[in-house]
C-alpha positions as CSV (number, residue, x, y, z in Angstrom):
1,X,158.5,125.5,154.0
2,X,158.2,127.2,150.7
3,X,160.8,124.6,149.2
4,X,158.3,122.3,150.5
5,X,155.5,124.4,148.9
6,X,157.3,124.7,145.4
7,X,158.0,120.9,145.4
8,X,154.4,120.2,145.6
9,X,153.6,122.5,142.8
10,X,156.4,121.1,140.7
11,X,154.7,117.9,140.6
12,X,151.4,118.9,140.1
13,X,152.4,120.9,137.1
14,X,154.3,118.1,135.7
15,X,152.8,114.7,136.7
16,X,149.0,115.2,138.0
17,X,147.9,117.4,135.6
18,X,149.0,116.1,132.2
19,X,147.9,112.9,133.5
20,X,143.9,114.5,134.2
21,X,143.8,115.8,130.9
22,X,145.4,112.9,129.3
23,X,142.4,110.9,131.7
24,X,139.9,113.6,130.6
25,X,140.4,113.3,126.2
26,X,140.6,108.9,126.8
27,X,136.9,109.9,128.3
28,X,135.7,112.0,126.1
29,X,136.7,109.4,123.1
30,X,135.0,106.6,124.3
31,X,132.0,108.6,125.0
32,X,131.7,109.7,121.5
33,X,132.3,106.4,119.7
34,X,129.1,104.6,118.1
35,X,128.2,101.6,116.0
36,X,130.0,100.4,113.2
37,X,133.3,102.3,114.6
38,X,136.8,100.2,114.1
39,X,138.5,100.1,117.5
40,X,141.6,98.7,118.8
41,X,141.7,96.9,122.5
42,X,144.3,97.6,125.2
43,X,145.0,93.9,124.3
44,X,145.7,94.5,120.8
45,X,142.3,92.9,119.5
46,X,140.5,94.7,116.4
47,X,137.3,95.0,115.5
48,X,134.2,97.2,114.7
49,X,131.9,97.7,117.1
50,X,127.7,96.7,116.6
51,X,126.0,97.7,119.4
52,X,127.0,100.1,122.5
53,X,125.7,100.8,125.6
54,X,127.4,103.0,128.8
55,X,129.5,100.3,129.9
56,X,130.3,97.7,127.2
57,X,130.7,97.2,123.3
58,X,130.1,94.3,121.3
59,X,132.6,94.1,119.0
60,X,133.0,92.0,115.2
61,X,136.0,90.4,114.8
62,X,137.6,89.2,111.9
63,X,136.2,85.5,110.9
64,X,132.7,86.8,112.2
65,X,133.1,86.6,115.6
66,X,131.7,88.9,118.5
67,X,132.9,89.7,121.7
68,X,131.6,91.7,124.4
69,X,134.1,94.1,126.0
70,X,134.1,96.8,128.7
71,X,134.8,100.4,127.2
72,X,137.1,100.8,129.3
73,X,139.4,98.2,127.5
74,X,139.2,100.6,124.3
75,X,142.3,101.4,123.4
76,X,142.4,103.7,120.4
77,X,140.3,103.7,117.1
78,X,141.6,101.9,114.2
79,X,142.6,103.7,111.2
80,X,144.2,102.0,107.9
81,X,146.0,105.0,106.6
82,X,148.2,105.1,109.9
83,X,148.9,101.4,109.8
84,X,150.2,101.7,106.5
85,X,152.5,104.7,107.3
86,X,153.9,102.5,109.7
Protein backbone atom coordinates (compact mmCIF):
# COMPACT_ATOMS: atom_id res chain seq x y z
CA UNK A 1 0.00 0.00 0.00
CA UNK A 2 2.54 2.65 0.66
CA UNK A 3 4.55 1.44 -2.51
CA UNK A 4 1.36 2.11 -4.09
CA UNK A 5 1.12 5.41 -2.25
CA UNK A 6 4.74 6.58 -3.24
CA UNK A 7 4.27 5.53 -6.90
CA UNK A 8 1.45 7.89 -7.18
CA UNK A 9 3.45 10.69 -5.78
CA UNK A 10 6.28 9.92 -7.95
CA UNK A 11 4.34 10.79 -10.85
CA UNK A 12 2.65 13.61 -9.76
CA UNK A 13 6.02 15.19 -8.84
CA UNK A 14 7.43 14.36 -12.08
CA UNK A 15 4.80 14.29 -14.86
CA UNK A 16 1.43 16.21 -13.69
CA UNK A 17 2.90 18.92 -12.16
CA UNK A 18 5.60 20.28 -14.51
CA UNK A 19 3.01 19.76 -17.07
CA UNK A 20 0.33 22.39 -15.01
CA UNK A 21 2.84 24.95 -14.70
CA UNK A 22 4.16 24.45 -18.09
CA UNK A 23 -0.04 24.65 -18.96
CA UNK A 24 -0.27 27.66 -16.53
CA UNK A 25 2.94 30.16 -18.15
CA UNK A 26 1.46 29.02 -22.19
CA UNK A 27 -1.78 30.78 -20.47
CA UNK A 28 -0.59 33.51 -19.02
CA UNK A 29 1.46 34.43 -22.42
CA UNK A 30 -1.32 34.45 -24.54
CA UNK A 31 -3.33 36.41 -22.23
CA UNK A 32 -0.86 39.13 -22.15
CA UNK A 33 -0.14 39.41 -25.88
CA UNK A 34 -1.74 42.66 -27.76
CA UNK A 35 -1.77 44.29 -31.11
CA UNK A 36 1.01 44.69 -33.29
CA UNK A 37 2.82 41.59 -31.39
CA UNK A 38 5.05 39.17 -33.83
CA UNK A 39 3.85 35.68 -33.07
CA UNK A 40 4.72 32.30 -34.40
CA UNK A 41 1.78 29.48 -34.95
CA UNK A 42 1.92 25.86 -33.73
CA UNK A 43 1.99 25.45 -37.62
CA UNK A 44 5.00 27.41 -38.17
CA UNK A 45 3.09 30.55 -39.67
CA UNK A 46 4.47 34.14 -38.77
CA UNK A 47 2.90 37.15 -38.47
CA UNK A 48 1.99 40.20 -36.30
CA UNK A 49 -1.10 40.29 -34.84
CA UNK A 50 -3.87 43.56 -35.62
CA UNK A 51 -6.66 42.96 -33.61
CA UNK A 52 -7.36 40.53 -30.54
CA UNK A 53 -10.19 39.46 -28.81
CA UNK A 54 -10.55 36.38 -26.00
CA UNK A 55 -10.65 33.75 -28.37
CA UNK A 56 -9.01 34.64 -31.77
CA UNK A 57 -6.20 36.94 -33.43
CA UNK A 58 -6.05 38.33 -36.69
CA UNK A 59 -2.89 37.96 -37.80
CA UNK A 60 -0.66 40.03 -40.96
CA UNK A 61 1.24 37.90 -42.92
CA UNK A 62 3.96 38.49 -45.02
CA UNK A 63 2.60 39.70 -48.75
CA UNK A 64 -0.31 41.56 -46.79
CA UNK A 65 -2.34 38.92 -46.00
CA UNK A 66 -4.64 38.24 -42.81
CA UNK A 67 -5.72 35.41 -41.25
CA UNK A 68 -7.86 34.78 -38.36
CA UNK A 69 -6.51 32.19 -35.85
CA UNK A 70 -7.61 30.78 -32.49
CA UNK A 71 -5.14 31.77 -29.60
CA UNK A 72 -4.85 28.76 -28.83
CA UNK A 73 -2.84 27.95 -32.00
CA UNK A 74 -0.14 30.53 -30.70
CA UNK A 75 2.83 29.01 -30.49
CA UNK A 76 5.57 31.35 -29.22
CA UNK A 77 6.32 35.08 -29.99
CA UNK A 78 8.67 35.89 -32.65
CA UNK A 79 11.94 37.41 -31.91
CA UNK A 80 14.72 38.25 -34.69
CA UNK A 81 17.65 38.29 -32.40
CA UNK A 82 16.96 34.43 -31.50
CA UNK A 83 16.49 33.50 -35.13
CA UNK A 84 19.74 34.87 -35.91
CA UNK A 85 21.61 33.11 -33.05
CA UNK A 86 20.29 30.14 -34.64
Amino acid sequence: MIMLLLLVVVFWLFFIRPQSKKNREIQRFRQGLKKGDRIITIGGIHGKIIEISDTTAIIEVEGQGKLKIEKNAIAQEFRSEEVAQK
